[in-house]
N, C-alpha and C positions, 0 to 999 in steps of 0.2 A: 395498407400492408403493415405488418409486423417489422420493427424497427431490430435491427441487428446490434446485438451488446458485443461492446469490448472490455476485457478485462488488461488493467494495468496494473500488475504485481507491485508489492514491495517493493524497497529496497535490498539487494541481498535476496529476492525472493524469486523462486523457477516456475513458472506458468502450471508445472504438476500440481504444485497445491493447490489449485482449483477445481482440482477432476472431478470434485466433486459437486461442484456448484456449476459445470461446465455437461456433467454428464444431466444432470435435472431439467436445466436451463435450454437448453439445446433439444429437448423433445418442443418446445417453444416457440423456439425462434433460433437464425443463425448467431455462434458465440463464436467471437475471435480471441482465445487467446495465445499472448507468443512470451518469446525470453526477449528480453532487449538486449543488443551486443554484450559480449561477453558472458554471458550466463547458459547455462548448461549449455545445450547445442547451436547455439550462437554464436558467431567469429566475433571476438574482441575489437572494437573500431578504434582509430587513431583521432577522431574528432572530438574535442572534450563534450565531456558528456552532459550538459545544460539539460534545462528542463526544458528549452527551446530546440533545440537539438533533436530530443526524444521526443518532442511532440512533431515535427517536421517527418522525422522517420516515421513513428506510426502514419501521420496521411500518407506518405511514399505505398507503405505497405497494405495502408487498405486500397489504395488506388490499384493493385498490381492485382488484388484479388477479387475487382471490381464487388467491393462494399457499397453498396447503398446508403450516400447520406438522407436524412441525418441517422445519427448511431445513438445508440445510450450506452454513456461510457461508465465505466465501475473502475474505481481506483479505491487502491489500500496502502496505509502508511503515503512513505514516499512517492509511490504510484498515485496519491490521491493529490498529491502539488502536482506532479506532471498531466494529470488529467485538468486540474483549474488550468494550466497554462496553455494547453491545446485549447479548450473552449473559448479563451480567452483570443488566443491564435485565431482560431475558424471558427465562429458561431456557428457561422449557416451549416456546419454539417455533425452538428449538435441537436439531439433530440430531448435529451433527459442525462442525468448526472448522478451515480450513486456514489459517494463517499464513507469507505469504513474505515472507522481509525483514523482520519488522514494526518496527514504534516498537514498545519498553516504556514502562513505567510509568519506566522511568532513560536513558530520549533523550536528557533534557540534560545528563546526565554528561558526555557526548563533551568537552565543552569544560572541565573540571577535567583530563585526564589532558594530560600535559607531553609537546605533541605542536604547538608553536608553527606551522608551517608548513601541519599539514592546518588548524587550526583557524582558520589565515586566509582559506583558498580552498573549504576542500572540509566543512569540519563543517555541521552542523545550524542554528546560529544564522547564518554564514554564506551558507547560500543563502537562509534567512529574509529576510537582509536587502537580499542579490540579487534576491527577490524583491519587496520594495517598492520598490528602485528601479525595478526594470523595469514595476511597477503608476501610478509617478507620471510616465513620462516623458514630454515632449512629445510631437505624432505626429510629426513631422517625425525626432526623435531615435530615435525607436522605429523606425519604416520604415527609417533607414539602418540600424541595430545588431541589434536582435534578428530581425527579418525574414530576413537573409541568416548569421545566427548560425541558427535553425529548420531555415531550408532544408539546412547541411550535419548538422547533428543527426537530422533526422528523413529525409534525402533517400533512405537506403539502407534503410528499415525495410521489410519483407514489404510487396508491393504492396497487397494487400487492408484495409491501414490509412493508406497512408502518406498518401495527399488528405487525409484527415480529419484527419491529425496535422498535416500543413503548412498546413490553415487552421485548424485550432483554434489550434495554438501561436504562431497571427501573429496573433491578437487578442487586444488588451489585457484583457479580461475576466477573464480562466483568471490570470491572475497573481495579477490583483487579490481575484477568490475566493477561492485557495491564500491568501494573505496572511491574510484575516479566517479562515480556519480556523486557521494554524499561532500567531495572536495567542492563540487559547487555549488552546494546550499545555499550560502549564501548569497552567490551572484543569483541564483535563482529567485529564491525571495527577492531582493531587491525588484528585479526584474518583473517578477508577477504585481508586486504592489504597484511597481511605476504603469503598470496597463490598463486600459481602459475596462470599462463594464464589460462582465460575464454574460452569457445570452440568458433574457427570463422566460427557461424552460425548467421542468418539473425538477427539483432538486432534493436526496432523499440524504443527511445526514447522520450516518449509524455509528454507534461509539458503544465501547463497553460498557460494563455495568462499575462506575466509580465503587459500588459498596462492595460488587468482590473482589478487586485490588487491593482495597483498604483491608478486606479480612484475610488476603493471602499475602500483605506484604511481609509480615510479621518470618513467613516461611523461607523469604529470600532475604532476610536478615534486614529489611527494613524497619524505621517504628512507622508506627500507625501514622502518626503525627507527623513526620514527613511525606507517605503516604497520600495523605488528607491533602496537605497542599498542592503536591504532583496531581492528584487526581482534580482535585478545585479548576487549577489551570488548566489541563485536559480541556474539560468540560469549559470552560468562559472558551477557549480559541474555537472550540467547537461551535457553538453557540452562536459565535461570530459568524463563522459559514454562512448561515442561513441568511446575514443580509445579502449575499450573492444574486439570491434570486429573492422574488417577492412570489413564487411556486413552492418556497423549499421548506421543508420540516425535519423536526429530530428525533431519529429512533435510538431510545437507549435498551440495549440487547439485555433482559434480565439474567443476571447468572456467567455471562459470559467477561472472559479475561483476554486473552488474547488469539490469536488466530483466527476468528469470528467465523473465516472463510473454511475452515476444516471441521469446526469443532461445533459450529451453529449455522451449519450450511444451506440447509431446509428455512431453517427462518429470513435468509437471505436472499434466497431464490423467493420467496412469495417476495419480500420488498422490492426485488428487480421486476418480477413480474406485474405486481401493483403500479411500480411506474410506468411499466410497459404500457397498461390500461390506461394511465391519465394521459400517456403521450396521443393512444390510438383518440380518446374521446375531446381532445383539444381540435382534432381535424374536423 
């Protein structure tokens, strides 16, 4: 039988942005995607929010919807460390592993490499800290600033998400979530390194395309040349990945920069589904 995908968002990211990879996918096979507490229609949990934690919760919640292990899970960004840590957690109810963009286990390097200018605007710890501004604001400050900051961010994305992205990301909630997740990064990593072997099932590693970063950093005020090394590192943690499994390979997405999952969604869906195939022909 056909192995049921689950998608693991972002950080800061609402299970909508997927519709598109979920509406494809899903003529397929069954697709799970949800919010984790506190994101769009999610209740806000009181439990700190670990990578341990959120992997714990999704088994709760595929058991409630009686999911069939194993699953092939799909994690992006932050969502692709909390997918290593659930595999890591429950092998046995692991089928196959797709990672786009993820965090590793070395996210917070970005800010050791001598790259003063992304590290001020555009690194990891950076938008961290963009984002607890934008979690403490007053409303009045929030309504002028980030409301009409949404609207041009999200206002050109594929019809079929874009409502749900223009009022999830005008409410203060989804920040303030993202925040108490990325507060534990750290313990997280530590946590995923200190674990045992990942299960050796089919593992597909997706990442943008480094040379169009490099040709569009220039546009968000970055030089090339810090660029170059942000992107180097990318790609070596990425790279890394692949010793997880002795299954896993690396697709770099040509053309694509970021959002992979909206903006290169077609090419995604045949790699979910190509894994689908190795997982059915390993039985």
């Amino acid at each position: 039988s056909t192995p049921a995908v689950v998608i693991e968002t972002g950080g800061g990211a609402c299970s909508s942005e997927w519709k598109l990879v979920q509406k494809e996918l899903s003529k397929h096979t069954t697709v799970i995607s949800y919010d984790r507490a506190g994101y769009a229609q999610s209740s806000a949990s009181n439990k700190k929010r670990t990578s341990k934690q959120i992997a714990t919760e999704l088994k709760l919640l595929l058991k409630e919807l009686a999911i069939p292990a194993p699953i092939v899970l799909v994690g992006a960004s932050a969502g692709g460390l909390y997918v290593q840590h659930f595999a890591k957690l429950f092998p046995e109810m692991v089928a196959a592993v797709v990672l786009v963009d993820s965090f590793t286990t070395r996210a917070l390097e970005i800010s050791l490499i001598d790259a003063p200018i992304y590290n001020k605007s555009l690194s990891l710890p950076t938008i961290i800290e963009g984002l607890k501004v934008m979690a403490t604001l007053d409303d009045q400050t929030f309504k002028e600033h980030i409301i009409p900051f949404v609207s041009v961010l999200y206002g050109d994305t594929p019809k079929i998400m874009r409502s749900d992205l223009l009022k999830y990301y005008s409410e203060r909630k989804i920040y303030k979530a993202a925040v108490k997740e990325f507060e534990q990064l750290e313990k997280n990593i530590e946590e995923i390194k200190a674990m045992s072997t990942f299960p050796q099932v089919p593992l597909k590693v997706i990442i943008r395309d480094p040379k169009k970063a490099i040709s569009l950093s220039e546009s968000f005020g970055i030089p090339k040349s810090e660029m170059k090394k942000v992107e180097k590192l990318h790609y070596s943690e990425s790279e890394e990945l692949l010793s997880l499994s002795k299954k896993s390979e690396l697709k770099i997405f040509k053309g694509s920069f970021g959002s992979i999952h909206i903006n290169f969604s077609k090419e995604l869906v045949s790699e979910i589904l190509d894994i689908i195939e190795k997982v059915k022909n390993i039985k």
